[in-house]
C-alpha positions as CSV (number, residue, x, y, z in Angstrom):
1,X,32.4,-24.8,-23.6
2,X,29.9,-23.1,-26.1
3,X,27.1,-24.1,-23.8
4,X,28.6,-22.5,-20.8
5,X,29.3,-19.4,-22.7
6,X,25.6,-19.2,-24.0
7,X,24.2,-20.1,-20.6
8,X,26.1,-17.2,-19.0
9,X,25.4,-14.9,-22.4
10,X,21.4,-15.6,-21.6
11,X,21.7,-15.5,-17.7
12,X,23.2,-11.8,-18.4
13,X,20.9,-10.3,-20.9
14,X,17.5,-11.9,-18.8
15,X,18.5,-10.2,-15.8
16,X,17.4,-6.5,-14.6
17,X,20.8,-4.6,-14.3
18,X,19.3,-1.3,-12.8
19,X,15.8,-1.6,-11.3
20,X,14.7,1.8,-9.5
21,X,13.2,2.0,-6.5
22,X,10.0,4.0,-6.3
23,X,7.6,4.9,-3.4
24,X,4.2,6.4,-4.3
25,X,2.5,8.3,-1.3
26,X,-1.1,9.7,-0.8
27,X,-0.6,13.5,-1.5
28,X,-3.0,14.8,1.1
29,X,-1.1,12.9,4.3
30,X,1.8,11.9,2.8
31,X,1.6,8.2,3.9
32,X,3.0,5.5,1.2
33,X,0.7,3.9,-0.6
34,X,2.6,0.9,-2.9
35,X,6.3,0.6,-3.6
36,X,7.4,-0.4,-7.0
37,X,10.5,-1.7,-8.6
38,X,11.6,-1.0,-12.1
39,X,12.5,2.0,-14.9
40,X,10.6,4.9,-14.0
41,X,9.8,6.1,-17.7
42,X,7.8,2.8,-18.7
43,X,6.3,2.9,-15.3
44,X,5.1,6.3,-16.5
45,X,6.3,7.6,-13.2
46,X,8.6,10.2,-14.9
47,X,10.1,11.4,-18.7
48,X,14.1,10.2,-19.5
49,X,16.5,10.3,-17.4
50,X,14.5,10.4,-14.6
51,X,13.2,14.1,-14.8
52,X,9.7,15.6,-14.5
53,X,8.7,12.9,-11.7
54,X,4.9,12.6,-10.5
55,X,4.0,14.6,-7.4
56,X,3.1,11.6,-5.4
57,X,6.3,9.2,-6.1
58,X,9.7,9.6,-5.0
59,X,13.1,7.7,-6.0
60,X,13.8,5.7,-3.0
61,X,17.2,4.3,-1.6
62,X,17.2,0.6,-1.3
63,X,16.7,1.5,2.8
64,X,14.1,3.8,1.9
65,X,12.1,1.1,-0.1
66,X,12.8,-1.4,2.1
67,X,11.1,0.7,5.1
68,X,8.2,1.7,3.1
69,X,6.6,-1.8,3.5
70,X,6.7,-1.7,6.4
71,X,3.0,-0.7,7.9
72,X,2.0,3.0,9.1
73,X,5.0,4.6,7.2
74,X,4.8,8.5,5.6
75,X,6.9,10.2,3.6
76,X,8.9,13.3,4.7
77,X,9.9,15.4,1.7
78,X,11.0,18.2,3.6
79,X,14.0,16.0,4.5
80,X,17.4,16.2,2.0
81,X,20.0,14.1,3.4
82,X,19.0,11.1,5.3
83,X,15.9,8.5,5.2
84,X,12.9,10.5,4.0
85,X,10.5,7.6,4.7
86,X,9.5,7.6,8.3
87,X,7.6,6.1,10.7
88,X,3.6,7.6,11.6
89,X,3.0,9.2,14.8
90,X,0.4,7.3,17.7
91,X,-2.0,10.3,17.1
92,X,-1.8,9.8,12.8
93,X,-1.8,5.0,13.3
94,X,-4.9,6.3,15.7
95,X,-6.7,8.3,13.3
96,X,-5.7,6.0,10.3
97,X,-7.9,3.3,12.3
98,X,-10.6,5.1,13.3
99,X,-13.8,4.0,12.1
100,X,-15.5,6.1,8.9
101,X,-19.3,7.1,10.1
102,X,-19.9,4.7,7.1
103,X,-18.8,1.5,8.9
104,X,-20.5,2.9,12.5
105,X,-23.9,3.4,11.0
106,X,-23.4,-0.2,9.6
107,X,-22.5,-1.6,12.4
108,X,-25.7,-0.2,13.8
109,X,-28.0,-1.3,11.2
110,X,-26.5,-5.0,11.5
111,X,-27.2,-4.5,15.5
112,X,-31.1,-3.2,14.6
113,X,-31.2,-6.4,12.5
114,X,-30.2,-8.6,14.7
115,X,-32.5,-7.7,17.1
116,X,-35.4,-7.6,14.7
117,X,-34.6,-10.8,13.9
118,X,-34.6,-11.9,17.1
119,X,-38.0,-10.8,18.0
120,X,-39.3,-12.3,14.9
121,X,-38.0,-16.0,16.6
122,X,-34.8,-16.6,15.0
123,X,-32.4,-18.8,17.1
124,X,-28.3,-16.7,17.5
125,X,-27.3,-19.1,14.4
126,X,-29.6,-18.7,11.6
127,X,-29.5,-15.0,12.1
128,X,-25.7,-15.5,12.0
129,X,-26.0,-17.5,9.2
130,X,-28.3,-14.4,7.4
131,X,-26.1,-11.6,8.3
132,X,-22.6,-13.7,7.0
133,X,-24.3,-13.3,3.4
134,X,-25.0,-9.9,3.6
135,X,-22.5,-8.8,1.4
């Protein structure tokens, strides 16, 4: 009987009572960034009793949090009652996967290389093998 007592005695105090649901966002378009579970003060998220929260986290409802991993989701603060996290429009997804100039002009220096390469007598798999460890 003593056992049982100190097994459920240990099984109660190990165990997170009240975790709080937080979803961080990128300030500028408002889409979520990471979700995170647990007291908002040593998260540094916020001061006691949950005031004086940073700009780009909210206190989430377990729907809201559970939404927000969800891929393309943003976060509408200008909504009071009802599930502030929402899903991204076609025209914001489309211009979240648009390629940076950075990635284009690389692409086109890997195609220039390629073809250098060729012309220098390289066979299609040693100049694949070349351009794999290109970091």
């Amino acid at each position: 009987m003593k056992k049982i007592i100190l097994l459920f005695l240990f099984l109660f105090t190990c165990s997170v009572a009240n975790a709080e649901l937080w979803v961080c966002i990128d300030e500028a378009n408002k889409e979520v960034i990471k979700t995170i579970q647990g007291d908002g003060k040593k998260l540094g998220i916020c001061d006691f009793n949950n005031t004086h929260i940073i700009s780009n986290c909210i206190l989430a409802t377990k729907t809201e949090y559970e939404k927000a991993k969800q891929p393309y989701m943003k976060v509408d603060n200008s909504i009071i009652n009802g599930d502030r996290v929402i899903s991204m429009t076609q025209t914001e997804i489309d211009e979240k996967n648009k390629p940076t100039q950075a990635e284009i002009d690389y692409q086109k220096l890997l195609k220039d290389l390629k073809i250098k390469l060729k012309g220098m007598g390289f066979t299609d798999e040693e100049i694949n093998i070349l351009i794999l460890n290109i970091p």
